[in-house]
ZABAKE-620365 format. One record per atom (N, C-alpha, C): residue in one letter; x, y, z. Coordinates in nm, 2 decimals. Layout:
BEGIN
+------+--------+--------+--------+
: resn :   east :  north :     up :
+------+--------+--------+--------+
:    A :      X :      Y :      Z :
...
+------+--------+--------+--------+
! end
This chain:
BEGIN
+------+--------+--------+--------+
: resn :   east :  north :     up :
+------+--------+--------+--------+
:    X :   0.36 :   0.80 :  -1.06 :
:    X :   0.35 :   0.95 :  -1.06 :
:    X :   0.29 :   1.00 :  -0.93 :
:    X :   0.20 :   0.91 :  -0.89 :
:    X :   0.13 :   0.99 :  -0.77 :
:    X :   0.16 :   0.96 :  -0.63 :
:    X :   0.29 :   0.83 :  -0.63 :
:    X :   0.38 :   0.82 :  -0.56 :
:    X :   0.45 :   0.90 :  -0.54 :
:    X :   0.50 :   0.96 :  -0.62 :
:    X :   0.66 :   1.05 :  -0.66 :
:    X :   0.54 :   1.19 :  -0.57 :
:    X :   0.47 :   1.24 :  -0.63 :
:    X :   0.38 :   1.34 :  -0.60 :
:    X :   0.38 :   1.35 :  -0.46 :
:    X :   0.32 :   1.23 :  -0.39 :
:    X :   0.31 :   1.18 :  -0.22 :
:    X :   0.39 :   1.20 :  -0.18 :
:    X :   0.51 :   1.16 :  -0.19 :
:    X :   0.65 :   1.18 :  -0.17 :
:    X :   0.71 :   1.35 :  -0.14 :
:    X :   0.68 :   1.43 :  -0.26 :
:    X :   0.75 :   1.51 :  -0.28 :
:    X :   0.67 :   1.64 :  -0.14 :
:    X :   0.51 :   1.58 :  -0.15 :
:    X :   0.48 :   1.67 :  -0.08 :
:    X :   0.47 :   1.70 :   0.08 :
:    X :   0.57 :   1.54 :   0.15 :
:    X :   0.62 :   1.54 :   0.26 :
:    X :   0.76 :   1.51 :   0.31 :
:    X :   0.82 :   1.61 :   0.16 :
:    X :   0.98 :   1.61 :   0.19 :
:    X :   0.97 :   1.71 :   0.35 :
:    X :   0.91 :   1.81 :   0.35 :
:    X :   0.96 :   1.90 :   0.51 :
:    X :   0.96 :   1.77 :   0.59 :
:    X :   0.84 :   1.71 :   0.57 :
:    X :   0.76 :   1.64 :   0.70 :
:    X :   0.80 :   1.47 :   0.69 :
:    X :   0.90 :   1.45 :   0.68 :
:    X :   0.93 :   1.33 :   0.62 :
:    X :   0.83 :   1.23 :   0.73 :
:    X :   0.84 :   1.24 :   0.88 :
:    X :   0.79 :   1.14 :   0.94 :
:    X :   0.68 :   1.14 :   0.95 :
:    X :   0.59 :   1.27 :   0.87 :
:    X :   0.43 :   1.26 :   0.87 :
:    X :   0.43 :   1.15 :   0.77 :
:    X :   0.50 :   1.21 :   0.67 :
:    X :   0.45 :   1.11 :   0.53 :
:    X :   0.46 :   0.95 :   0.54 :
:    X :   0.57 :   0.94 :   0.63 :
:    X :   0.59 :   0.73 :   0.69 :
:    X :   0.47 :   0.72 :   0.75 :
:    X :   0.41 :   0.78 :   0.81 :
:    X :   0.28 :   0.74 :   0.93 :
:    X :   0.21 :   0.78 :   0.88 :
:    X :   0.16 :   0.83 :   0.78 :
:    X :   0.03 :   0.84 :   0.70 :
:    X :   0.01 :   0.78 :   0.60 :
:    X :   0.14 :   0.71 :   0.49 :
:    X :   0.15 :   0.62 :   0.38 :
:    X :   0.19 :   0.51 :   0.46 :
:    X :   0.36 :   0.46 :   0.44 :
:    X :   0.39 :   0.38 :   0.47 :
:    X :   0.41 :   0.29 :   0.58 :
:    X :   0.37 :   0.32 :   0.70 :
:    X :   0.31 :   0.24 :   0.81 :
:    X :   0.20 :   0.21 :   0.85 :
:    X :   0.11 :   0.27 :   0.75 :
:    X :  -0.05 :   0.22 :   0.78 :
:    X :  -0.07 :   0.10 :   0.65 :
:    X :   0.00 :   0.14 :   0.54 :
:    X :   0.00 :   0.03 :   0.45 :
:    X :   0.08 :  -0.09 :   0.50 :
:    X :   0.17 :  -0.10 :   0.55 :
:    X :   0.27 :  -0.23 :   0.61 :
:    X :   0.20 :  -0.29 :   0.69 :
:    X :   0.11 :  -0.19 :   0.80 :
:    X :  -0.02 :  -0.24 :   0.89 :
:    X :  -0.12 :  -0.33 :   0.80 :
:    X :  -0.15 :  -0.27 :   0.70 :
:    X :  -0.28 :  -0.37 :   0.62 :
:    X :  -0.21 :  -0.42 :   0.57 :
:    X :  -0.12 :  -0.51 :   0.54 :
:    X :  -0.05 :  -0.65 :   0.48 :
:    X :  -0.14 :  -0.72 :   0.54 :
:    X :  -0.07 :  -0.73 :   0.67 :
:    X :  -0.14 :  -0.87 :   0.76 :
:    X :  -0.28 :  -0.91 :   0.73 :
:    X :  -0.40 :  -0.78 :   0.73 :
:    X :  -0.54 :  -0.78 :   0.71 :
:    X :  -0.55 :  -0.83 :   0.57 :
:    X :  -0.48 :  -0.78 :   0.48 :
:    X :  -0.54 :  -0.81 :   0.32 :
:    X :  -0.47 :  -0.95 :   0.32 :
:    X :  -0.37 :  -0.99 :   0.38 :
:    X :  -0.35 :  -1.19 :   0.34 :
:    X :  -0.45 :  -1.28 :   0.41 :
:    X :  -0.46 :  -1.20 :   0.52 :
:    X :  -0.59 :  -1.29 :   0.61 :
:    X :  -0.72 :  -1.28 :   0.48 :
:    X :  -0.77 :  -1.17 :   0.43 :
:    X :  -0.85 :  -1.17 :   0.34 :
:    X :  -0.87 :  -1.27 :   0.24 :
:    X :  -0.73 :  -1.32 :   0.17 :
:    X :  -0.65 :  -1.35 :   0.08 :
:    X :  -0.64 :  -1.51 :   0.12 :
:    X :  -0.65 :  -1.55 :   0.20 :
:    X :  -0.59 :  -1.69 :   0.29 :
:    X :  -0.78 :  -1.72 :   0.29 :
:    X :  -0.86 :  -1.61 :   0.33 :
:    X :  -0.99 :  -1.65 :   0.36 :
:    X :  -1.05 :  -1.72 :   0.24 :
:    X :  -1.05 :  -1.68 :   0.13 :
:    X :  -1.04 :  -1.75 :   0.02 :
:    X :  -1.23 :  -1.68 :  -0.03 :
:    X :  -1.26 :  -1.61 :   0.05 :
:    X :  -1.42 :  -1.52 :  -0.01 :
:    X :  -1.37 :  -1.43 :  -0.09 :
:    X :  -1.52 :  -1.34 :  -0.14 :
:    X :  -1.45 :  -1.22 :  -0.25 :
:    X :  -1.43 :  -1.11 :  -0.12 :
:    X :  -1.38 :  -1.02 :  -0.13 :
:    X :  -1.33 :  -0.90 :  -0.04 :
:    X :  -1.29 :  -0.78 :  -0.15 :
:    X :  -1.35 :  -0.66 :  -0.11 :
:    X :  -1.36 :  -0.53 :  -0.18 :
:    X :  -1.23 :  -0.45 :  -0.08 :
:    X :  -1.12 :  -0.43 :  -0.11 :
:    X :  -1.03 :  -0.34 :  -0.01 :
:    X :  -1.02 :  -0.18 :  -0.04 :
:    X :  -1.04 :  -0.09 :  -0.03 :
:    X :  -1.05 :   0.03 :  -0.05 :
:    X :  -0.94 :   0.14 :  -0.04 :
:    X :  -0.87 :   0.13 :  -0.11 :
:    X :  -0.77 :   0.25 :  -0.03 :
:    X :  -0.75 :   0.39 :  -0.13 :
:    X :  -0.68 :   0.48 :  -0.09 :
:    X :  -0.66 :   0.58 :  -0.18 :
:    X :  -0.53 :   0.54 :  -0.27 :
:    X :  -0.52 :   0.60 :  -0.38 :
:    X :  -0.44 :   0.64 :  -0.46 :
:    X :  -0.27 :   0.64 :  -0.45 :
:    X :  -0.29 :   0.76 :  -0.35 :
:    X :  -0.16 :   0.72 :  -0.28 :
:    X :  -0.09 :   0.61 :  -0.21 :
:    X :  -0.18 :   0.51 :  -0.17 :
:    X :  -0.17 :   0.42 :  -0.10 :
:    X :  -0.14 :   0.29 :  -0.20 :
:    X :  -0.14 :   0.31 :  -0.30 :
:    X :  -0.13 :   0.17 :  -0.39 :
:    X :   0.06 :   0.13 :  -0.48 :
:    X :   0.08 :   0.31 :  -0.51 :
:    X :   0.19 :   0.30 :  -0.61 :
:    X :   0.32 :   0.29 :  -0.52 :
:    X :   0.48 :   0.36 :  -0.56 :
:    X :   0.59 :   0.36 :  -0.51 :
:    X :   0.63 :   0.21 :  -0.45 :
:    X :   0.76 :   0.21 :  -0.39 :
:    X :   0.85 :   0.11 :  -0.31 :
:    X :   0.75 :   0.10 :  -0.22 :
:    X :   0.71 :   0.16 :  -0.13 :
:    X :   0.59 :   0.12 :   0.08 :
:    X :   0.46 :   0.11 :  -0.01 :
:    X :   0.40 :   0.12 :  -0.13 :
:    X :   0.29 :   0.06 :  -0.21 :
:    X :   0.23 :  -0.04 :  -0.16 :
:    X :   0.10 :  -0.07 :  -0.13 :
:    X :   0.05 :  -0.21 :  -0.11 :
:    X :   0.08 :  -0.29 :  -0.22 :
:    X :   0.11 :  -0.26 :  -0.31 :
:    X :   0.11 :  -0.33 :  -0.46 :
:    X :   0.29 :  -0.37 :  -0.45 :
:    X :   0.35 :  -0.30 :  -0.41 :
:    X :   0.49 :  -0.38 :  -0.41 :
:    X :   0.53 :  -0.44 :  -0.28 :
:    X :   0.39 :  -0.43 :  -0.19 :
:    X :   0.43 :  -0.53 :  -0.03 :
:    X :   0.40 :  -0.61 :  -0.05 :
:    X :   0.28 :  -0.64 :  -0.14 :
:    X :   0.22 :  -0.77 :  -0.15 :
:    X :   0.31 :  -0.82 :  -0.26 :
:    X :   0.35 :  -0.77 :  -0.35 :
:    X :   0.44 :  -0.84 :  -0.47 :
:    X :   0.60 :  -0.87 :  -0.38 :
:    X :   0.63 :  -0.85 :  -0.30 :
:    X :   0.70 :  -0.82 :  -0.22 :
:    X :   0.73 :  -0.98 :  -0.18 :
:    X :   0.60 :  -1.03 :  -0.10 :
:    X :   0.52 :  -1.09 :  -0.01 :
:    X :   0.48 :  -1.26 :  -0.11 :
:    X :   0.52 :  -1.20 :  -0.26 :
:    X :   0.49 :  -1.34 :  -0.34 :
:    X :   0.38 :  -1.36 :  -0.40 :
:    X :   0.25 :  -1.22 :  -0.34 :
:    X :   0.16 :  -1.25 :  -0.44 :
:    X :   0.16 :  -1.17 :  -0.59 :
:    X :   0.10 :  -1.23 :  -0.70 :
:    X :   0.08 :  -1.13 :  -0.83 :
:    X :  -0.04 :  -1.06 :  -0.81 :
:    X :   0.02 :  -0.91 :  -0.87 :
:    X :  -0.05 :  -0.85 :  -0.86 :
:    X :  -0.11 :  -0.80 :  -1.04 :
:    X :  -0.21 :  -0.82 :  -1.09 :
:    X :  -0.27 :  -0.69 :  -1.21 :
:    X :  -0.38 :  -0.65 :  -1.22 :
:    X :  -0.33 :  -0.55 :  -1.29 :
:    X :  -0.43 :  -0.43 :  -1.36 :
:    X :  -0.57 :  -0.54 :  -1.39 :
:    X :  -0.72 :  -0.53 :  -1.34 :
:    X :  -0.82 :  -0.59 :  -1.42 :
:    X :  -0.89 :  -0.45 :  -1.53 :
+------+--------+--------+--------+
! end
C-alpha cells in the first residue's frame, strides 16, 4: 500500500520518483550484500517507502536470491 501510495504521488514527476526511490535503492544492493557477505550483525535503516513494491529493497534482494521475512 505505501508503495502504490509512493507511486501515485510521483505520477506528474515520474523521474523524481525513480531518483528518489528506485535508483537509490538499486544503489544500496551492492552495500547491503557486502553487509550480508560480511557475515557481522548490521542495522540498515531505510524508510517505508523504500522497502515495498517491484524497485523495493525487499524484491531486489529477493530478486538477487536472498530470503527475505517478516521477524
Amino acid at each position: 500500500m505505501i508503495a502504490r501510495l509512493e507511486r501515485e504521488s510521483h505520477r506528474d514527476l515520474p523521474t523524481f520518483g525513480e531518483r528518489l526511490i528506485a535508483a537509490r535503492n538499486r544503489n544500496w544492493i551492492p552495500e547491503i550484500e557486502g553487509y550480508i557477505r560480511d557475515r557481522h550483525t548490521y542495522f540498515v535503516v531505510a524508510g517505508a517507502a523504500h522497502m515495498g513494491g517491484p524497485d523495493g529493497v525487499l524484491a531486489l534482494l529477493k530478486a538477487r536470491g536472498y530470503q527475505v521475512e517478516q521477524l
